[in-house]
C-alpha positions as CSV (number, residue, x, y, z in Angstrom):
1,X,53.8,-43.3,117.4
2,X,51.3,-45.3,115.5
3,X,48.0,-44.6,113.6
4,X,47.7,-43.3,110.1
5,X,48.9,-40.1,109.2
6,X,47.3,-36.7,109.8
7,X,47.1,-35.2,106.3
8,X,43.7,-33.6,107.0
9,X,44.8,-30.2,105.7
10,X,44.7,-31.4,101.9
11,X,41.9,-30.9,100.1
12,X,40.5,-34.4,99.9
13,X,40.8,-34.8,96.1
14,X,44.8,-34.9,96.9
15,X,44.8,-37.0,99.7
16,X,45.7,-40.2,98.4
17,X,48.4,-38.5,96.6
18,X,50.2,-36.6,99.3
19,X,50.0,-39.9,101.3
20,X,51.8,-41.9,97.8
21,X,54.6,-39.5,97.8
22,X,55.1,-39.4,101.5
23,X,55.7,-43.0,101.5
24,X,57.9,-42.6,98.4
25,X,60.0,-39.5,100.2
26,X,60.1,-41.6,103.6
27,X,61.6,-44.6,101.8
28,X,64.3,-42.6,99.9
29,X,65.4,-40.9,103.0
30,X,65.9,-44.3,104.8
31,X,68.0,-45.6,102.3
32,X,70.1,-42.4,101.9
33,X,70.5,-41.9,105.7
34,X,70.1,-44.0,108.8
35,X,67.8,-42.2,111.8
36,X,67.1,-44.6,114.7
37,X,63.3,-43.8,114.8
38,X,60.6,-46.4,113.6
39,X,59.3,-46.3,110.3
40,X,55.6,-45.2,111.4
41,X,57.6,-41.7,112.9
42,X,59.6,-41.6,109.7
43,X,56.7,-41.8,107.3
44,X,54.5,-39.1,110.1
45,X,57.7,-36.3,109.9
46,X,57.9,-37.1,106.3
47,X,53.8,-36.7,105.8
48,X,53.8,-33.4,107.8
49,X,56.6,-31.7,105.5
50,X,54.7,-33.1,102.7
51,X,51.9,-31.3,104.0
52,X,53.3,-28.1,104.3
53,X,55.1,-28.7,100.9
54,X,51.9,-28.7,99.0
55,X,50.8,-25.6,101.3
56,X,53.6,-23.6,99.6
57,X,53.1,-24.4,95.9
58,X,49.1,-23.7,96.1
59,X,49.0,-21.3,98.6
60,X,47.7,-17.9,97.1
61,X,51.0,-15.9,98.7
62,X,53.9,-18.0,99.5
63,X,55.4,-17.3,102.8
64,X,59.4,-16.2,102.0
65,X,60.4,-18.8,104.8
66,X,58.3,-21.7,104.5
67,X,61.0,-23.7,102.1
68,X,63.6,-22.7,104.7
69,X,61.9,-24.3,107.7
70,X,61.2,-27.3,106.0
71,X,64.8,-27.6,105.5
72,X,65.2,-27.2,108.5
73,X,62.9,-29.3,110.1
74,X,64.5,-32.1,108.1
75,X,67.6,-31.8,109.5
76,X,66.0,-31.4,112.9
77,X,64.3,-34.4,112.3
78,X,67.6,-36.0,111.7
79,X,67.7,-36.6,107.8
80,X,71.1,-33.9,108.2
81,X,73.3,-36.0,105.8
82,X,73.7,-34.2,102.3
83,X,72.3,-37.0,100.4
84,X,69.3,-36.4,102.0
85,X,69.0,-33.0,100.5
86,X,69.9,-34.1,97.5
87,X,67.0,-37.2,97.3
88,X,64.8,-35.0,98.8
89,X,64.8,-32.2,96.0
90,X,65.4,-35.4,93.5
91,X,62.0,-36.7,94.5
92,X,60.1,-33.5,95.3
93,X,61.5,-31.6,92.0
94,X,60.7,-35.1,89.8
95,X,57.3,-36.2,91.7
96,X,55.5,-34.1,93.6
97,X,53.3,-32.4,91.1
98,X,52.2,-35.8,89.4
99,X,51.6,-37.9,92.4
100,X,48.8,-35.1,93.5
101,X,47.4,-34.9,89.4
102,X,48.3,-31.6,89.1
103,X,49.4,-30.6,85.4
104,X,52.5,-28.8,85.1
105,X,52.6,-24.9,84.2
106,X,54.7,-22.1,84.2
107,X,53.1,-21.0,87.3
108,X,53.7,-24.0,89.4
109,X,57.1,-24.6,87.7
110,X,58.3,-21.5,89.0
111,X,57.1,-21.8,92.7
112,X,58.4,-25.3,92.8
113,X,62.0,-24.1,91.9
114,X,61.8,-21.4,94.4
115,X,60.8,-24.1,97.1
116,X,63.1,-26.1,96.3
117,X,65.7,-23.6,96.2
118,X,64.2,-22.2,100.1
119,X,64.4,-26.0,101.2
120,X,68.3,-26.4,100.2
121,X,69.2,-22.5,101.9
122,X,67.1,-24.2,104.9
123,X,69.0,-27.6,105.0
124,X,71.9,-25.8,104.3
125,X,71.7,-23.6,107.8
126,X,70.6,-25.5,110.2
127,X,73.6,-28.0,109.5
128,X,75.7,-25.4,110.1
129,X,77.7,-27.2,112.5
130,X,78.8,-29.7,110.0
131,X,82.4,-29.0,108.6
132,X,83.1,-26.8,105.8
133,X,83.6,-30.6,103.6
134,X,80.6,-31.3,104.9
135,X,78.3,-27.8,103.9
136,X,80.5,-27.9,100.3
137,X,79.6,-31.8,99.8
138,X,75.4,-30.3,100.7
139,X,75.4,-27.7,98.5
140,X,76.9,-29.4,95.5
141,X,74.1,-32.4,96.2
142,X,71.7,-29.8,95.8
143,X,72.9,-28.1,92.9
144,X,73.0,-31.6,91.1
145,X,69.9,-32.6,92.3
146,X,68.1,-29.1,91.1
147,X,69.4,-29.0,88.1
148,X,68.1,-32.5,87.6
149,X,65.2,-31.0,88.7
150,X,65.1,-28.1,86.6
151,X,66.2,-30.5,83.6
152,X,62.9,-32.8,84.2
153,X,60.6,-30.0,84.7
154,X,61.1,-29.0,81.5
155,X,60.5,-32.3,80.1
156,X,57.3,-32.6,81.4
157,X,56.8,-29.2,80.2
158,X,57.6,-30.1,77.0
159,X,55.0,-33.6,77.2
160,X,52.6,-30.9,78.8
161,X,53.0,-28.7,75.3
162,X,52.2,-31.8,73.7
163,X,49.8,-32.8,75.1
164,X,47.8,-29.5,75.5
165,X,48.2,-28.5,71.9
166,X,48.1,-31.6,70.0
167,X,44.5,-34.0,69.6
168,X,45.5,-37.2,71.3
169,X,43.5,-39.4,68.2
170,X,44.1,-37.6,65.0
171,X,47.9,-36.2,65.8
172,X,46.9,-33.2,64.6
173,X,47.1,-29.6,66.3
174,X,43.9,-28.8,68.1
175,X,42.0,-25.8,68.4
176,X,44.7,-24.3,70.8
177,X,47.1,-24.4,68.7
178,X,45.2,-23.4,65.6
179,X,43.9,-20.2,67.5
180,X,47.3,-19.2,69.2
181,X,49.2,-19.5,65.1
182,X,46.2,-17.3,64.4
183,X,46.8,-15.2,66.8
184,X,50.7,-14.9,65.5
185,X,49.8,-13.8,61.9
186,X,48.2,-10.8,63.3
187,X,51.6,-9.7,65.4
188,X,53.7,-6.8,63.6
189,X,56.5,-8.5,61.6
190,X,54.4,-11.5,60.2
191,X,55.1,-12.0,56.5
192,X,51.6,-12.5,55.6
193,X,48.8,-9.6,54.8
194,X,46.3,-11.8,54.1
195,X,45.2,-15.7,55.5
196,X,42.5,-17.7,54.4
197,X,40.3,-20.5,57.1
198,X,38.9,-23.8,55.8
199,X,36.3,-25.2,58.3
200,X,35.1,-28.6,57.2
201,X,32.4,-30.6,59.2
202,X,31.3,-34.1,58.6
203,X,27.7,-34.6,57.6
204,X,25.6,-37.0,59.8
205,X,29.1,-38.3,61.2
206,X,26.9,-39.4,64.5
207,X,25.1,-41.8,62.4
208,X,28.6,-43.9,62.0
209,X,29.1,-43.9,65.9
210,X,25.9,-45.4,66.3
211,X,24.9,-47.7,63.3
212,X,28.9,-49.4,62.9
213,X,30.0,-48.4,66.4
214,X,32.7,-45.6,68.4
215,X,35.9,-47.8,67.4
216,X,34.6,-47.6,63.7
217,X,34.5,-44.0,64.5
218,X,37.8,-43.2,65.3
219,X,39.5,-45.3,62.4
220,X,37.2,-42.7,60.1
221,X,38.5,-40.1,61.6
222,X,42.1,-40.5,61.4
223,X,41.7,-41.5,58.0
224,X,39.9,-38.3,57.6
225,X,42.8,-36.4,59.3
226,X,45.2,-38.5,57.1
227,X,43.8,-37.2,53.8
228,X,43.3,-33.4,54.9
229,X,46.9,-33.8,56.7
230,X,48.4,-34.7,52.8
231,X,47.3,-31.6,51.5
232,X,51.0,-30.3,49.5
233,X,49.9,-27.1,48.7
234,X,52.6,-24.6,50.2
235,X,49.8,-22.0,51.4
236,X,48.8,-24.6,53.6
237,X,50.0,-23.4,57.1
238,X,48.1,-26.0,59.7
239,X,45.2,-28.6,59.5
240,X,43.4,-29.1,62.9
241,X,41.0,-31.0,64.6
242,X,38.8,-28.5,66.2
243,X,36.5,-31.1,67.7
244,X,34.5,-34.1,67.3
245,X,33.9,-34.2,63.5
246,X,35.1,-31.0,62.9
247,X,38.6,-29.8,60.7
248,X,40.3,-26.8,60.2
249,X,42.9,-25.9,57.4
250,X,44.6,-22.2,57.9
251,X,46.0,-21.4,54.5
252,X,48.8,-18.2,54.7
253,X,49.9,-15.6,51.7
254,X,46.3,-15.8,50.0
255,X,45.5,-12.7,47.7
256,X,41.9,-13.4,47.1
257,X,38.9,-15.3,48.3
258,X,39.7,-17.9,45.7
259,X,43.1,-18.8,47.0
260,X,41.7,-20.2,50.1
261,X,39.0,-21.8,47.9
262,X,40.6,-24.1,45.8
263,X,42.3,-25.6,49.3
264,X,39.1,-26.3,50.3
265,X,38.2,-27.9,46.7
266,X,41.2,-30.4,47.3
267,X,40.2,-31.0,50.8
268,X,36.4,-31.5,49.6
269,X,37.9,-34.0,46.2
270,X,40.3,-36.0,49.1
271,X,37.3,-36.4,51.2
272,X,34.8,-37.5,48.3
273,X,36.1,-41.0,47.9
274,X,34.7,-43.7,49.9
275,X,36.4,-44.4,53.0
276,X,37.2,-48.3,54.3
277,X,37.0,-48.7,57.4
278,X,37.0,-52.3,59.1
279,X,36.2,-54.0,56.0
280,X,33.3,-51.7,55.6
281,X,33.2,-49.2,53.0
282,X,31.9,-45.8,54.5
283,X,30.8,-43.4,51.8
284,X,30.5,-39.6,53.6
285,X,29.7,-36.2,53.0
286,X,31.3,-32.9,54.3
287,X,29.7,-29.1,54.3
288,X,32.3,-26.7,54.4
289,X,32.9,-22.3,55.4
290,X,35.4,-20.4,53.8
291,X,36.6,-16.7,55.0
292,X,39.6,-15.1,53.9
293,X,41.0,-11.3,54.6
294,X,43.3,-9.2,56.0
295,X,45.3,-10.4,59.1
296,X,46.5,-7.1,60.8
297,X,45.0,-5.3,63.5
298,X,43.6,-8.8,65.4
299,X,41.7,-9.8,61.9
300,X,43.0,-13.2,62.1
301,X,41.0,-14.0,65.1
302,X,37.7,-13.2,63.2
303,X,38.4,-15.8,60.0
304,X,38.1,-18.8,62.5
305,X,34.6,-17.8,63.8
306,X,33.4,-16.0,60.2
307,X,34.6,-19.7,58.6
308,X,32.6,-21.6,61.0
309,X,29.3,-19.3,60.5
310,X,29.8,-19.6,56.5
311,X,30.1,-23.6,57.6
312,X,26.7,-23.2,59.4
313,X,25.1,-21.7,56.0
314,X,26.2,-24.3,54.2
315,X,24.6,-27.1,56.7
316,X,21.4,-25.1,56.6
317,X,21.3,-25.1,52.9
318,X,21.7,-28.8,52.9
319,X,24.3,-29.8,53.6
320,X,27.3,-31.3,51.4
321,X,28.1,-28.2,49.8
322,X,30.2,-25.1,51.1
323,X,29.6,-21.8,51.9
324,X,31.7,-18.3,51.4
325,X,31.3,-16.0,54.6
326,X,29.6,-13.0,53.3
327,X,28.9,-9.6,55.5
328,X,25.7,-8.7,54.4
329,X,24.4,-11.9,55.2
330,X,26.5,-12.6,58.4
331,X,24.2,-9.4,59.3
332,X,21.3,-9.7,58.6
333,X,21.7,-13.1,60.5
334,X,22.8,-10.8,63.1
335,X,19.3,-8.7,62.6
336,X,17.3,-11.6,62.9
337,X,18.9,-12.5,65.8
338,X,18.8,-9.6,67.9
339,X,14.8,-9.6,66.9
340,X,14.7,-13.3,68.3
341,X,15.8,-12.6,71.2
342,X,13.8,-9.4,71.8
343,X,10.5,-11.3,71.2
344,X,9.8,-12.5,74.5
345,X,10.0,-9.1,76.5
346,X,8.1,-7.3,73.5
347,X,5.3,-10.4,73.8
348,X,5.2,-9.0,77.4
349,X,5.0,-5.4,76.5
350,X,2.2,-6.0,74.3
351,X,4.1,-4.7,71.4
352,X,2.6,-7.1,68.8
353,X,-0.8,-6.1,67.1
354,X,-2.8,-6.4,64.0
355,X,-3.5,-4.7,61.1
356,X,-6.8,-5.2,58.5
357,X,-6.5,-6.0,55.1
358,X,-10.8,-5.9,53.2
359,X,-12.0,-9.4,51.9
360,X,-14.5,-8.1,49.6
361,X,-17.9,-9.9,47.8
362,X,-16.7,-10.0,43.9
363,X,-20.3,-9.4,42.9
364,X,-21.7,-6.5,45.4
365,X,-18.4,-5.2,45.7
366,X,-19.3,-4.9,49.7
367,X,-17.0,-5.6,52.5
368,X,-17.8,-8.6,54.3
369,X,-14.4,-10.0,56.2
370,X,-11.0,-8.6,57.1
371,X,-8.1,-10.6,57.3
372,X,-6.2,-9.8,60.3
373,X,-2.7,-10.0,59.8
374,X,0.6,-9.3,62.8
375,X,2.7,-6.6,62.9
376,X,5.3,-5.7,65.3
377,X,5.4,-2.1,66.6
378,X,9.7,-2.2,67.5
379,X,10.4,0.7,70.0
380,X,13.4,1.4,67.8
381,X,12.3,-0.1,63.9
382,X,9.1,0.9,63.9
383,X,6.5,-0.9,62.6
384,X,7.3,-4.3,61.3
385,X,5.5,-6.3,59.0
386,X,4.9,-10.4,59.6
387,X,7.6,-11.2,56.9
388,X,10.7,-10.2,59.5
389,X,9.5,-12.0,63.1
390,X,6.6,-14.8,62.2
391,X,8.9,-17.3,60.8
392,X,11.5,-16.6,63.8
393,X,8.5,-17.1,66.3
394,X,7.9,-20.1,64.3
395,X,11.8,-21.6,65.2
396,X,11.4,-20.5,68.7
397,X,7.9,-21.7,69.3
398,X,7.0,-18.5,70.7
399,X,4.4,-18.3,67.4
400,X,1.6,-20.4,69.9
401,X,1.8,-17.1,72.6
402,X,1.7,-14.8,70.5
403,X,-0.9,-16.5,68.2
404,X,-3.1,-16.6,70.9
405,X,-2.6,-13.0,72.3
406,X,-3.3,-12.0,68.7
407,X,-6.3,-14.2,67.9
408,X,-8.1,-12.3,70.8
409,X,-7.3,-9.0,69.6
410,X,-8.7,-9.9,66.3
411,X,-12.5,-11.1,68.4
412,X,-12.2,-8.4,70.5
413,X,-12.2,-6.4,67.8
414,X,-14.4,-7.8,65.3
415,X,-16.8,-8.3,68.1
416,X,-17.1,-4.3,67.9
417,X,-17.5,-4.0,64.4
418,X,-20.6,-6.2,64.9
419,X,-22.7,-2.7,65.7
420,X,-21.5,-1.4,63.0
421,X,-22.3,-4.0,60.2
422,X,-23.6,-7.1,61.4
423,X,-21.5,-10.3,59.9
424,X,-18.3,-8.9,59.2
425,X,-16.2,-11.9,59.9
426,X,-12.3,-12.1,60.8
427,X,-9.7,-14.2,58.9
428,X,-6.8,-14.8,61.2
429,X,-3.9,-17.0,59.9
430,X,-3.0,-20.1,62.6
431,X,0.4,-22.2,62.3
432,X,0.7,-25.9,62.0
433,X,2.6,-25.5,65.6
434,X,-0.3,-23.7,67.1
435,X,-2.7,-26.8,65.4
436,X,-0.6,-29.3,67.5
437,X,-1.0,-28.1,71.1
438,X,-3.3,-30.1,72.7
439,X,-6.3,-27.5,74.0
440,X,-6.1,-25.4,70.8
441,X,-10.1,-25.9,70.4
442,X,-10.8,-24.9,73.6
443,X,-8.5,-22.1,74.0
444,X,-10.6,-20.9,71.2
445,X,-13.9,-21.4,72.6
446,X,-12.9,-19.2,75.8
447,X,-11.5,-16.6,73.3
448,X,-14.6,-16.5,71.5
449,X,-16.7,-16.9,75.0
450,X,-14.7,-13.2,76.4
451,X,-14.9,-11.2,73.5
452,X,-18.6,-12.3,72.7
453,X,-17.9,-12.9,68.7
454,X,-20.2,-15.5,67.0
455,X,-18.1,-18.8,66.0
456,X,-19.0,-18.5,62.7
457,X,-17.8,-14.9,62.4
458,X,-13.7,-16.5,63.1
459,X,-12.0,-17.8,60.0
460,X,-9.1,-19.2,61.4
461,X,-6.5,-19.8,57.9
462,X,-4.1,-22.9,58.0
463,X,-1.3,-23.4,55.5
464,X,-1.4,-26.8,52.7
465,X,1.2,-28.1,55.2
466,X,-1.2,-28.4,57.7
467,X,-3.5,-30.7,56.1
468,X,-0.9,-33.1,53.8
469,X,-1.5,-35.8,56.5
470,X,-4.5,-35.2,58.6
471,X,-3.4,-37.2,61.9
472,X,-3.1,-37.1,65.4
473,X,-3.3,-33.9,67.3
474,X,-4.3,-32.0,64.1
475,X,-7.1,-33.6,62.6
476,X,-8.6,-33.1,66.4
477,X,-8.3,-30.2,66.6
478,X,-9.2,-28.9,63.6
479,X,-12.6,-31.5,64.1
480,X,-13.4,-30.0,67.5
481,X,-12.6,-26.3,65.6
482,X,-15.3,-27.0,63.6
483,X,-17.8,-28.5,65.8
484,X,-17.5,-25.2,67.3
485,X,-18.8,-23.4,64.6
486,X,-15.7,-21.4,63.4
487,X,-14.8,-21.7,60.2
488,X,-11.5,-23.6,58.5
489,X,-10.0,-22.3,54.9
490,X,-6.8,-23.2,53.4
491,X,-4.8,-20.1,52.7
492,X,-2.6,-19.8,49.8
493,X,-4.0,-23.0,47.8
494,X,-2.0,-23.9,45.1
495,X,1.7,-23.6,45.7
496,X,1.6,-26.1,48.3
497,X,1.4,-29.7,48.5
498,X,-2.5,-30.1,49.6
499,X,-4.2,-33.4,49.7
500,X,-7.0,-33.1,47.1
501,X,-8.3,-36.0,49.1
502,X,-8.4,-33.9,52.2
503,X,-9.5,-31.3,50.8
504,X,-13.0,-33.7,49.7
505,X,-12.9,-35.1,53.3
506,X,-12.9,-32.0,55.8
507,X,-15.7,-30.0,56.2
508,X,-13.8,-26.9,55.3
509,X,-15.7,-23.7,54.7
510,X,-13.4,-21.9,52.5
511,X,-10.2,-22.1,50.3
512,X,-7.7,-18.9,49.2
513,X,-6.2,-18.6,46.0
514,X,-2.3,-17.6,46.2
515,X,-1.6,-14.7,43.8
516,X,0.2,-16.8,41.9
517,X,-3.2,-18.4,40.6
518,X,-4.7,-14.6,39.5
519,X,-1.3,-13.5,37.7
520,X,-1.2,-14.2,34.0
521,X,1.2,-17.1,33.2
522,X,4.5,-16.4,31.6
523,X,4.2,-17.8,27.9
524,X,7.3,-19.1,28.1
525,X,6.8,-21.7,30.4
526,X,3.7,-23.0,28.4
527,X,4.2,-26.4,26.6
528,X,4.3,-26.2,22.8
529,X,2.1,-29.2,21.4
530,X,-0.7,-29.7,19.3
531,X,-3.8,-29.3,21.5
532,X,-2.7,-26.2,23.4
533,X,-4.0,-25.5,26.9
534,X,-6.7,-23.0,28.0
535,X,-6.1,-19.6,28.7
536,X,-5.5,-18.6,32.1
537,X,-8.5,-17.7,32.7
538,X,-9.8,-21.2,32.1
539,X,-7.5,-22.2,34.6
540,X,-8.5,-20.6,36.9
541,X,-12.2,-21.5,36.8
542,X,-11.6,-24.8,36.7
543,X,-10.1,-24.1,40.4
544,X,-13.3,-22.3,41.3
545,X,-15.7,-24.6,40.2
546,X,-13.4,-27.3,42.1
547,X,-13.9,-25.1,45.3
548,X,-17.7,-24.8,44.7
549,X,-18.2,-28.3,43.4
550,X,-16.6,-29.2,47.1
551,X,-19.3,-26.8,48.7
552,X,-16.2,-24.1,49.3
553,X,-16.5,-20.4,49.7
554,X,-13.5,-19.6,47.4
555,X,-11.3,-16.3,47.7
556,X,-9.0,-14.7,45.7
557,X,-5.8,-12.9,46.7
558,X,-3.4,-11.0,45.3
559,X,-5.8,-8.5,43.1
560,X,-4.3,-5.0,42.3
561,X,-6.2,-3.8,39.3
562,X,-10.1,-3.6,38.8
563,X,-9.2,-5.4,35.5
564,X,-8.0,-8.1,37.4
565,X,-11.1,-7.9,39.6
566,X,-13.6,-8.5,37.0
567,X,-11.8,-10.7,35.3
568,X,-11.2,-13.2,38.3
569,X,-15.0,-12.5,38.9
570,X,-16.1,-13.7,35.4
571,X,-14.3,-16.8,36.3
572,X,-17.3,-17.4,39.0
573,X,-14.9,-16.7,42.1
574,X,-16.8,-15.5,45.4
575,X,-14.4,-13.4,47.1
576,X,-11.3,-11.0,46.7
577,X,-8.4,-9.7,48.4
578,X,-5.3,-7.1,47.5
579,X,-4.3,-3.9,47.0
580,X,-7.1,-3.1,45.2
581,X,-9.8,-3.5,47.3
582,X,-7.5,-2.3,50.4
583,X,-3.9,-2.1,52.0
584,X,-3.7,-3.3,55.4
585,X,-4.5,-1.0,57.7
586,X,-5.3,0.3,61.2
587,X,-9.1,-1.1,62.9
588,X,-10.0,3.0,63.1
589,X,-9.9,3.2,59.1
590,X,-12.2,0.1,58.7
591,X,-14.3,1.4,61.1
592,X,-14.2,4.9,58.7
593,X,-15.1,2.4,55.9
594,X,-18.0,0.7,57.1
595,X,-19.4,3.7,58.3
596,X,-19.1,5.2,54.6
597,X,-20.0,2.2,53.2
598,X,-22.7,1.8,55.1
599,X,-24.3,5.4,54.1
């Protein structure tokens, strides 16, 4: 017969592999027994058994007799001489899996020895008409053979272990092997109550890969792994790779928090010298998490994933220090969180509004502007001030959405407050992201265009951050904000880093005084010398008449006393904001205010 070989019921990613070990079992079988048929027939019978061989080990239930028939299909074939059972299971027990890429497992192990086993009972049977020397001379071949078998099965087994629980560049256990010992100190019988996890990470490790190259990169690290590897403390269970740039240490028998914490101070000290790498010295930083506690009950499990959540404090608080895992904040992360992720649907719901704080005239004591400010109405936390959600829209850019949903709220309703008292303006706070979408301007404009509010009765606020470098997108749109009419302040002036340049170059209407500005200063912090500074009240009229002397409406926040009122009023300042004048509240109780103020 000639043509290649059918082998069209393997899935084509094991093709070329069934057709290698054919070849490899056709050849054995010709040296170990003569058969007068041509090699393509040899290497077709041989490629069909093959076939049906792979069948049996992946097949989802394993027909009792398929090893049998193959048996005895070999011996029908002709192969009926003992030793070519006995290279047969040689080759199929020794080969088979790794010519079709197929990683041992216990799984695969096991139905391989039970083929195997099938195949010889098969053999076995249909040479039944061999003499009684003949059968005995068969099945010790294919005891021999299996147990050679059996014997390098579990060799590869034992390379598998290896290789499946050791990192291949460091040497050192991997995060399968550091879970699964983790796993053991929370079985009954373990000697150890308490375990402690080290998770150290490699700051700005990346930047080695791509500034001195990959090769450079892997020298670093198994230096790193050396150092964290000599660690001689006797609490010191396992150092891992976990991945990439990232090290674990698991250290047994703690008593306390600070048993795990001074292993991580010696693996932080044998990490803090310069590293030579390739003739180039390569000075690094690493940021580290520590948990420790209890190990019954499946607590072990938790340290791993509590160390590497202390390890991401300590990168967000800059890096090169460490971090203990602490509950309280582990929840409130949590908290946050949960109200991230429920930000989107509640956008949708319209569960975000606004509530008015009075911006009153110092002099008249009237009420000329409101300062609308976002609140969250949570279907199960109630009502929840700007503090808990604005900075998380802020991560998640979802702050331009709901900016936008809430700036026309704020026209909408200022627009009605216009029949009650002509000029009342609205202050609404904008974010730097917000100022950097392209369209901002004329997303106002349409805002402004629906709700029917006068441009010059919108303050939008923007932050000192806003306006340290007036380029690009933002000093656009801020220009075509005020072409428009509306009118630009600076909110919470003096705490920031403001340009005072800026400030002279913008045609801003308007700047706010943080509350820090209208407090009294602590004397304590005052310098001592000769010619002592003015009082605060100096101060602060000096930051006035900067304001006015650069044509600026200028308001004060934070004022909780009348004292405080007419004091910040002597010092020449225009308007006022806080407690005093008004808590932020609902539109329906300004609207109650201006009708009593108005009478």
């Amino acid at each position: 017969m000639t043509g290649r070989p059918e082998v069209s019921g393997v899935d084509h990613r094991r093709r070329q592999g069934v057709e290698e070990f054919a070849r490899v079992w056709a050849t054995a079988l010709h040296r170990a027994h003569y058969v007068p048929i041509s090699a393509e027939e040899r290497h077709r019978v041989v490629t069909g058994l093959t076939v049906r061989l792979v069948a049996g080990i992946l097949g989802d239930q394993a027909d009792a007799g398929d090893g049998q028939r193959i048996g005895a299909d070999l011996v029908a074939a002709g192969f009926g001489a003992p030793e070519a059972l006995g290279r047969t299971i040689a080759i199929v027990g020794s080969r088979l899996l790794t010519d079709l890429r197929m990683a041992a497992d216990p799984t695969l192990s096991a139905r391989l020895s039970g083929l195997l086993a099938e195949i010889a009972v098969g053999f076995v049977s249909a040479a039944h008409d061999r003499s009684l020397q003949a059968q005995d001379s068969v099945r010790l071949a294919a005891l021999a053979a299996h147990t050679r078998a059996e014997e390098a099965l579990r060799v590869s087994e034992a390379r598998f272990r290896r290789f499946a629980t050791h990192d291949q560049l460091t040497g050192l256990p991997n995060l399968t092997l550091f879970t699964e010992r983790l796993g053991r100190l929370s079985a009954a019988g373990t000697p150890f109550d308490r375990a402690g996890v080290c998770c150290v990470d490699i700051d700005d490790f990346a930047a080695v890969n791509d500034v001195l190259g990959h090769q450079v990169g892997d020298l670093l690290l198994r230096d790193i792994a050396g150092r964290l590897d000599a660690i001689t403390d006797p609490r010191v269970e396992l150092v891992a790779r976990l991945d990439s740039d990232r090290f674990a240490i698991l250290v047994v028998g703690t008593t306390c928090a600070e048993d795990a914490i001074k292993i991580l101070d010696q693996a932080l000290a044998a990490l803090a010298a310069p590293f030579h790498v390739a003739d180039t010295e390569v000075p690094m930083t690493a940021s580290a998490g520590v948990a420790e506690g209890p190990v019954r009950d499946g607590n072990a499990a938790k340290l791993l994933r509590a160390s590497e959540i202390a390890l991401h404090w300590a990168k967000a608080d800059g890096k090169a220090t460490w971090r203990q895992f602490d509950r309280d904040r582990s929840k409130a992360d949590a908290a946050r969180y949960r109200l991230s992720v429920a930000m989107p649907a509640a956008l949708r719901r319209g569960e975000f509004t606004l509530a008015y704080q009075p911006i009153v005239d110092l002099r008249s004591g009237r009420l000329t502007g409101v300062e609308a400010l976002a609140r969250w109405q949570h279907p199960q936390l109630g009502l929840l001030g700007a503090g808990r959600f604005v900075e998380l829209a802020e991560r998640t850019g979802l702050v331009v959405a709901m900016g936008n949903q809430l700036l026309e709220q704020a026209c909408h309703q200022a627009s009605r407050w216009q029949r009650r008292q002509p000029g009342l303006y609205a202050s609404v706070n904008v974010s730097v992201r917000q100022l950097r979408q392209d369209g901002m301007a004329g997303a106002v404009s349409q805002v402004l265009d629906r709700t029917g509010l006068p441009p010059d009765l919108l303050q939008l606020e923007v932050t000192e951050q806003a306006v340290i470098e007036l380029t690009g997108v933002v000093i656009d749109t801020l220009t075509a904000l005020m072409k428009l009419g509306v009118r630009i302040v600076i909110d919470d002036f003096g705490v920031g880093y403001a340009n005072l340049a800026n400030l002279r170059a913008l045609p801003l209407h308007g700047l706010k005084l943080d509350a820090s500005l209208t407090r009294p200063s602590t004397p304590a912090f005052r310098p001592t010398a000769t010619h002592r500074p003015g009082t605060d009240d100096d101060f602060l009229a000096t930051v006035v008449t900067l304001g006015h002397r650069l044509g600026l409406t200028v308001t004060a926040e934070g004022i909780e006393t009348a004292e405080q009122a007419d004091r910040i009023s002597a010092t020449g300042c225009d308007n006022g904001q806080g407690w005093h004048f008004g808590h932020p509240v609902p539109p329906n109780e300004i609207s109650d205010r201006l009708v009593a103020q108005n009478h």
